[in-house]
C-alpha positions in Angstrom: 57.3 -22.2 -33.6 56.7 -19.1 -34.3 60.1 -16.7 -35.7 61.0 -13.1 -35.6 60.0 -11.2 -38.6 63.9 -9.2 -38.6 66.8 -12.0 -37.8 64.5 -15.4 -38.2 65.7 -16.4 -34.8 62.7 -17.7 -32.7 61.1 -16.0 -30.6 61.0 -16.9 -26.8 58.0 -18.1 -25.6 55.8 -15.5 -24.1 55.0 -15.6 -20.4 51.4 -17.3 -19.8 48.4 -14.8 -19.7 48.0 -15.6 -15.9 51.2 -15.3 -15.2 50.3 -12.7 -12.5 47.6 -15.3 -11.3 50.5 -17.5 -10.6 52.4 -14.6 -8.7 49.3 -14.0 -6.3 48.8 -17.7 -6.2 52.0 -17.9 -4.3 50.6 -15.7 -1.9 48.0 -18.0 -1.3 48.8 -20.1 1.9 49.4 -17.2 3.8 46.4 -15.8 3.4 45.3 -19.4 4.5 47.4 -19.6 6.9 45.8 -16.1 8.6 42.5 -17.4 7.5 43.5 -20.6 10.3 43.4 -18.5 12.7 40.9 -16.9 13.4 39.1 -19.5 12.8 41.1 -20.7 15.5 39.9 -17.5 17.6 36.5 -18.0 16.2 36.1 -22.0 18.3 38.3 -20.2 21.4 36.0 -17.3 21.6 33.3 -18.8 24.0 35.2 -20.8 25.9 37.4 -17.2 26.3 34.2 -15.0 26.8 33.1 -18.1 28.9 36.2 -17.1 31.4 36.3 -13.6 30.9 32.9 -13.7 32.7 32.5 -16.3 34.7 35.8 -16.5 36.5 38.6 -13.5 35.4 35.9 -10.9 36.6 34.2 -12.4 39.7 37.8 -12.6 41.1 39.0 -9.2 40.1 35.4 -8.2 41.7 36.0 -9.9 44.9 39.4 -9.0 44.9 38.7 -4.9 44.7 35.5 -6.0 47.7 38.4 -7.2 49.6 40.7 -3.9 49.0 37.8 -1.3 49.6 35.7 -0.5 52.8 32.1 -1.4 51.3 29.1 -0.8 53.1 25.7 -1.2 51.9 25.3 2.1 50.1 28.9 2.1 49.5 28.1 -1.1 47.9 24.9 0.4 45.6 26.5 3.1 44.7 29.9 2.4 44.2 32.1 4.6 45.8 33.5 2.4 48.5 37.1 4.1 49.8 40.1 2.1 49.0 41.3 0.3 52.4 44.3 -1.8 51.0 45.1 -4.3 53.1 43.1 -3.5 56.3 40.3 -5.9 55.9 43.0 -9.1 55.9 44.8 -7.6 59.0 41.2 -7.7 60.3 40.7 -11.1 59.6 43.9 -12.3 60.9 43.2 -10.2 64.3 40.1 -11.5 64.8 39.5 -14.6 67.6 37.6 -16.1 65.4 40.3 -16.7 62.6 42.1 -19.8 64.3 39.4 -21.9 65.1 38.1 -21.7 61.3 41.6 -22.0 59.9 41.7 -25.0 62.1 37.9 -26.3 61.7 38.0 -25.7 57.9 41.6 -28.0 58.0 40.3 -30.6 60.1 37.1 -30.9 58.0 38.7 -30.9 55.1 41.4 -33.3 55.6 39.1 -35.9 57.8 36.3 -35.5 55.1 39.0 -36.5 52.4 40.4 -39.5 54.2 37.4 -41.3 54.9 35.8 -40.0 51.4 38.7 -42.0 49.5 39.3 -44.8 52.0 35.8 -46.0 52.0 35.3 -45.3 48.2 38.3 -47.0 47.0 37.5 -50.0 49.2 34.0 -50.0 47.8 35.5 -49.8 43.9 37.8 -52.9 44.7 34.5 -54.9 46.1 32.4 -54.0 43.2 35.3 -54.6 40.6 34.5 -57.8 41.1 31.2 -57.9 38.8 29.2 -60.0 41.0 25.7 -60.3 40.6 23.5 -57.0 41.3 26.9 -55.5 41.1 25.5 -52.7 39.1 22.3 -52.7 40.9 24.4 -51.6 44.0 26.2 -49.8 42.7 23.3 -47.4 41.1 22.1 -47.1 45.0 25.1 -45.8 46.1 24.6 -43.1 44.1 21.8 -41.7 45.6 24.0 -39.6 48.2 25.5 -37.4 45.6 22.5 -37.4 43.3 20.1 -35.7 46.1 20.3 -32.0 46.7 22.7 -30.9 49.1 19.1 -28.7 51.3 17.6 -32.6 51.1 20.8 -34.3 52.6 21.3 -31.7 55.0 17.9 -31.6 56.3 17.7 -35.6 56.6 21.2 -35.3 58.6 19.8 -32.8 60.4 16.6 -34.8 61.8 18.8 -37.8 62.0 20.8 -36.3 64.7 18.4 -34.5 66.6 18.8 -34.5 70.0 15.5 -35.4 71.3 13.8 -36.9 68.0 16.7 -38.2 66.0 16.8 -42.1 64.9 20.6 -42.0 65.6 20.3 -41.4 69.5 17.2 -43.6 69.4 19.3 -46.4 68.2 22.1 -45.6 70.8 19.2 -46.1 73.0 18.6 -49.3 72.4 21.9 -50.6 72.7 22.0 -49.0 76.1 24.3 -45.8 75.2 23.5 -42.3 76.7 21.9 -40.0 73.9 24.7 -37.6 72.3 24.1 -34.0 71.8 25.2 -34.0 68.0 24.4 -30.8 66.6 24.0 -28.6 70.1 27.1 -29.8 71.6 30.8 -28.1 71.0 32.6 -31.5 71.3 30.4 -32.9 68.5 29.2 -30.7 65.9 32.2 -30.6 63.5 32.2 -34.4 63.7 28.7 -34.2 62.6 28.9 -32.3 59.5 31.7 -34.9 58.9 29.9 -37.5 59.0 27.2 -35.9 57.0 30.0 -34.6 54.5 31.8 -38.0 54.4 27.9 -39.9 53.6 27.4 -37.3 50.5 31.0 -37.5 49.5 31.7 -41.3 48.7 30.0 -42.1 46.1 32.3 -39.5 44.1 34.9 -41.7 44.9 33.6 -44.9 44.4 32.6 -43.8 40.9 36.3 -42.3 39.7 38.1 -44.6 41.5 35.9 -48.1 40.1 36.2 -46.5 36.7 40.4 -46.2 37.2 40.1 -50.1 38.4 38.2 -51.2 35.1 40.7 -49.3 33.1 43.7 -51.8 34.7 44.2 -54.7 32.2 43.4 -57.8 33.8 46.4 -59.6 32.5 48.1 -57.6 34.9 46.4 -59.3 38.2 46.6 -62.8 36.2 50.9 -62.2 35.9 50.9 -61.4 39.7 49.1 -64.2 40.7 51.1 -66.3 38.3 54.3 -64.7 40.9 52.1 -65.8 43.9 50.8 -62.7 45.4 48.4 -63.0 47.4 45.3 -60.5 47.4 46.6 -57.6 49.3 49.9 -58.1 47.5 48.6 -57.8 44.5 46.1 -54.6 45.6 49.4 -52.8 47.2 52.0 -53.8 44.9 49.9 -54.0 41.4 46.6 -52.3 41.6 47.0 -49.1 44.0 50.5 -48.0 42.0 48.3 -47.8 38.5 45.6 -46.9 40.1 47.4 -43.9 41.4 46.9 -40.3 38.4 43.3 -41.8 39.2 43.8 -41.4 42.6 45.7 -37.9 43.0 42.9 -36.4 40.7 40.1 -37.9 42.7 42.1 -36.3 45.9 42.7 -32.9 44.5 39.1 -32.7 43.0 37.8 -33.4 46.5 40.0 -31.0 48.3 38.4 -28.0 46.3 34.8 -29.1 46.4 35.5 -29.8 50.3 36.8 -26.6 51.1 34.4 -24.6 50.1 31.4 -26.8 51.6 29.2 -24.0 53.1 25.4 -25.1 52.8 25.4 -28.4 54.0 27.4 -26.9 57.5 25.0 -23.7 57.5 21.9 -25.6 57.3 23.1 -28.6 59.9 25.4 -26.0 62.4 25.3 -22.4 61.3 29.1 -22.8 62.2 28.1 -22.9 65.9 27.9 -23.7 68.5 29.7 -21.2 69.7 31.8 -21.5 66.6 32.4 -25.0 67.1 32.0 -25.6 63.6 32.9 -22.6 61.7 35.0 -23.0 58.7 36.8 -20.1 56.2 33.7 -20.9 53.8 30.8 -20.4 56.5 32.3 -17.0 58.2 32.8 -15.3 55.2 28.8 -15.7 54.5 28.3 -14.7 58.2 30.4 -11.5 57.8 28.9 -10.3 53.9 25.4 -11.4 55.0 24.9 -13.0 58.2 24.0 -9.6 60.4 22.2 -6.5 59.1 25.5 -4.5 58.7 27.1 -6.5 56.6 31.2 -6.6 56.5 31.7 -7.0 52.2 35.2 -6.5 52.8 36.2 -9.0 55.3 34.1 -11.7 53.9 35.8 -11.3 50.6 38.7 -11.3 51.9 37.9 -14.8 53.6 36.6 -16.1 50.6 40.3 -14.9 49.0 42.0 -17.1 52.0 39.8 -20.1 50.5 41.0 -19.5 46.9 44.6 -19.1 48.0 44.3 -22.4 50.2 43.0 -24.5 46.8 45.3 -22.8 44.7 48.2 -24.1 46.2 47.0 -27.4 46.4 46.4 -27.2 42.6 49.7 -26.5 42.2 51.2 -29.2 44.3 49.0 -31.5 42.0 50.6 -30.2 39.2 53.9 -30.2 40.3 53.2 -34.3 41.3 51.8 -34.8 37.8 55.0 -33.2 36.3 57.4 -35.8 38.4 55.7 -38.6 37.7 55.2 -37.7 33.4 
């Protein structure tokens, strides 16, 4: 140990060389901590740039078209006058609005039902893994797998008045031919139909995947009780069965209400409007004439996001009382 030269008392030990090392050492995890972050930012940044783009800016965009009188060289060069609120007073005046509130309701609603009715019953009958199960259940795909033009068109030629195979069938069992696609009475229920045909195998997938997900211990303790089959569906399956359910409903709801090509290429909306939803006059006012109406179709197309907003939220709020 090393002593002072003047009183022989030891000296203290002298602070380490990297003492100050130390010091900014301690500093360390902060700048780790910052470093964290952005790398943080740097994995959020597409996904945020992703948004920015693709969804924050086309509704700011349609938003200011629905705010602004636009016509087409308003529309090129950008100078449309602002207009506030008069485009969505003009949609509300306009005849046209109730029917396509009320068309775009009842196909959305009737679409949904027999979408999830006839694809939950087809999930329970191929739950139970009998032979060319799978086979089946690949064919039932097809419907959602084919482009919506190539279902459309096929629904189209099916219901032809004169030509179709579904009034030649009629015909054969003796029924008078049905107008499906000229007539007011039935061209909404055709584009149902046709909706409803392209729409359940969406269902049938979510839903049989929810079923498989159900341990099967669970049926074997009901049976066990005595239930019987629908007991143990109603009672047992359905309950679990239903965050599957209320997301396959909720997904459907916004893919349904904005369904426009499959009802343009069968109906146009007509006849007579006999068919027109929120999602097919806003096309018909931005592009269906040669003066096209930016403003009121936007603001249409606002009406849509509005109506599928709030049934996000009621989603949510369902999710949050049953968490």
């Amino acid at each position: 140990m090393a002593h002072d030269v003047t009183t022989g008392v030891p000296a203290s030990p002298s602070a380490p060389a990297g003492g100050g090392a130390g010091a900014r050492a301690e500093g360390t995890p902060g700048r780790g901590r910052r470093g964290g972050h952005w790398t943080a930012w740097a994995f959020l940044a597409p996904i945020v740039i992703y948004l920015l783009a693709f969804y924050a800016y086309p509704l700011y965009r349609n938003l200011d078209l629905s705010l602004r009188h636009y016509t087409v060289r308003s529309f090129v060069q950008g100078d449309a006058p602002f207009s506030g609120f008069d485009n969505y007073r003009d949609v509300f005046a306009d005849p046209a609005f109730g029917p396509a509130l009320l068309h775009t309701l009842t196909f959305t609603v009737v679409s949904i039902a027999f979408q999830f009715a006839i694809g939950l019953a087809l999930a329970v009958f191929f739950a139970q893994n009998f032979r060319l199960s799978a086979t089946l259940r690949a064919l039932f795909l097809v419907p959602w797998l084919l482009p919506l033009i190539v279902s459309a068109s096929t629904w189209t030629w099916m219901l032809n008045s004169d030509s179709g195979i579904v009034n030649h069938a009629l015909e054969l069992i003796h029924v008078d031919p049905v107008n499906w696609l000229t007539s007011p009475d039935w061209a909404l229920t055709s584009v149902i139909i046709a909706n409803v045909w392209i729409g359940i195998p969406f269902n049938l997938v979510v839903l049989y995947s929810g079923l498989q997900a159900i341990p099967a211990e669970v049926h074997e303790a009901a049976s066990i009780d005595g239930a019987n089959g629908w007991q143990r569906f109603w009672r047992v399956t359905f309950p679990l069965l239903r965050p599957v359910s209320a997301i396959t409903l909720l997904l459907g709801l916004v893919y349904t209400l904005k369904v426009f090509d499959l009802i343009w290429i069968m109906t146009k909306g007509g006849p007579a409007d006999a068919s027109i939803t929120f999602a097919t006059w806003s096309y018909r006012f931005s592009f269906g004439s040669l003066l096209p109406e930016f403003g009121p179709g936007a603001a249409v197309g606002n009406l849509l996001i509005v109506m599928a907003l709030f049934f996000g939220l009621l989603y949510i709020r369902f999710q949050r009382r049953q968490a």
